[in-house]
N, C-alpha and C positions, 0 to 999 in steps of 0.2 A: 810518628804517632803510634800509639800500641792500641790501634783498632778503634774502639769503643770511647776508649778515653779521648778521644779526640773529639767527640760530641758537644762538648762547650765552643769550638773551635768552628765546627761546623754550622749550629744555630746561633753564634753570633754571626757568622758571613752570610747566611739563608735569611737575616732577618734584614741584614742591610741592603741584599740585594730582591728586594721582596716587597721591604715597606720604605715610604718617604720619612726620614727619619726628619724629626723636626729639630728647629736653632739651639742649644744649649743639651743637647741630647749627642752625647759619643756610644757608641758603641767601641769596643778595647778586645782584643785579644790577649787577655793577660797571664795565657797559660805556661809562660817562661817567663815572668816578669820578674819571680821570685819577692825579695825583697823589694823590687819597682811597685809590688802591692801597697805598702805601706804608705807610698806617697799617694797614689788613686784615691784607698781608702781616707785620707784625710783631706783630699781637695773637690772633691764630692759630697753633693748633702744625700745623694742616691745611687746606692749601686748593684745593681740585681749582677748577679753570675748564674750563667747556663755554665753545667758542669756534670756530671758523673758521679753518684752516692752510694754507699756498700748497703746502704739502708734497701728492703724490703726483693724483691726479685724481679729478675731479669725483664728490662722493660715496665717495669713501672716507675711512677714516675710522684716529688715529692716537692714540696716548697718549704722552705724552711726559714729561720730569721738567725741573725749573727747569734743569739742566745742557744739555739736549738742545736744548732749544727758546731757550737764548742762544747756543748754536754754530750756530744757521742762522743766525747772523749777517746779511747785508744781503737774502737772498730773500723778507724779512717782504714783503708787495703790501695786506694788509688795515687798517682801522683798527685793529681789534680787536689784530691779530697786534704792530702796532707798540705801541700804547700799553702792552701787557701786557710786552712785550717792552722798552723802555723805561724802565716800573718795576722790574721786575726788575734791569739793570743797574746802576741808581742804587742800588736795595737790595745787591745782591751787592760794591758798595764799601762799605757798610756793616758792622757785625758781625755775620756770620752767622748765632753762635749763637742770635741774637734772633728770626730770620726762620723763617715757618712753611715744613713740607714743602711742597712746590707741586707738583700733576701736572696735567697736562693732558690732557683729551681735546678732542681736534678732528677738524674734519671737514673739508674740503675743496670750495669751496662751486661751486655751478653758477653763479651770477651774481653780482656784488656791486655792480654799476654802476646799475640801474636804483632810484631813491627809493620805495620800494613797502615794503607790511608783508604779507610773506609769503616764501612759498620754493620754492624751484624743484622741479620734479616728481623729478629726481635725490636732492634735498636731503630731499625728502618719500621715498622712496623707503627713505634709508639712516638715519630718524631713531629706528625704534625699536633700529637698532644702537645707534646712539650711546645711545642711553639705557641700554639693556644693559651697554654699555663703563664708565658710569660709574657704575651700579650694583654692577661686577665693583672698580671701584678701590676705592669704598667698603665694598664688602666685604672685600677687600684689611687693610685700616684696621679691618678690627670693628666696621663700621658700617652694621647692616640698614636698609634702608629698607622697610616693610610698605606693599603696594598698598591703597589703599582701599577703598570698596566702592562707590562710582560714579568710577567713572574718567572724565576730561573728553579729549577729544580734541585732538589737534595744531591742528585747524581751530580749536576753539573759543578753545585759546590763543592763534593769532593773531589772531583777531577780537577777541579782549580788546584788541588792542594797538591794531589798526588802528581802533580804536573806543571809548577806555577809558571813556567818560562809561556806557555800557550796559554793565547785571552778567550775564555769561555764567554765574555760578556757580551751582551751586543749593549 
């Protein structure tokens, strides 16, 4: 992972280990799926992505809709930002009808350059926004997410990562 950019990676594992995630509700790691995108987005009627945006600075934080996020056009700088961006346009030549809602929340990361499994003290700073944010779109959707009752920590999902062979969970 290149630090920051990993932040979709991170709040999607924070949210499943955090909230009871209800029946027809996946949460995905899709940030190597590549082309595997393509298939998501058409067997879904909803698909939020937590992810990383070159839009605005460091630590703040943006929601955006599949229209929003193909009109910044060439400013994409992230992996993240291109690949997703990428499938999308290859989908949007397709039939649309077929293709799920898609929103995005992103964040705006402090580093993306250094190969590390963690995230910048900015990035640390604005994460339980961002988790709010995409708690507010699924709600949006009609879609509660209930807190658990041992909540695990940002720290501890990145140690999961930076370390996957050892079980952080209880």
């Amino acid at each position: 992972m290149f630090c920051d950019d990993g932040l979709g990676v991170f709040a999607a594992e924070y949210l499943k280990r955090n909230y009871h995630i209800p029946f027809g509700v996946d949460i995905i790691d899709g940030g190597a799926l590549g082309f595997g995108l393509m298939t998501l987005f058409r067997e879904y009627d909803l698909i939020l992505i937590l992810s990383t945006t070159s839009e605005g600075k460091s630590g703040e934080i943006f929601h955006f809709c599949k229209a929003e996020l193909l009109e910044q056009g060439s400013i994409r700088q992230s992996a993240n930002e291109v690949e997703v961006a990428q499938m999308l346009e290859i989908c949007s030549i397709l039939d649309d009808d077929e293709m799920a809602e898609i929103e995005i929340v992103a964040m705006h990361p402090g580093d993306i350059v250094p190969v590390e499994t963690n995230v910048t003290p900015i990035v640390r700073k604005s994460f339980a926004s961002m988790v709010e944010k995409a708690l507010a779109v699924l709600r949006r959707h009609h879609i509660e997410l209930q807190q658990t009752s041992s909540p695990v920590s940002l720290d501890t999902v990145i140690e999961h990562y930076a370390n996957p062979q050892q079980s952080f969970y209880h």
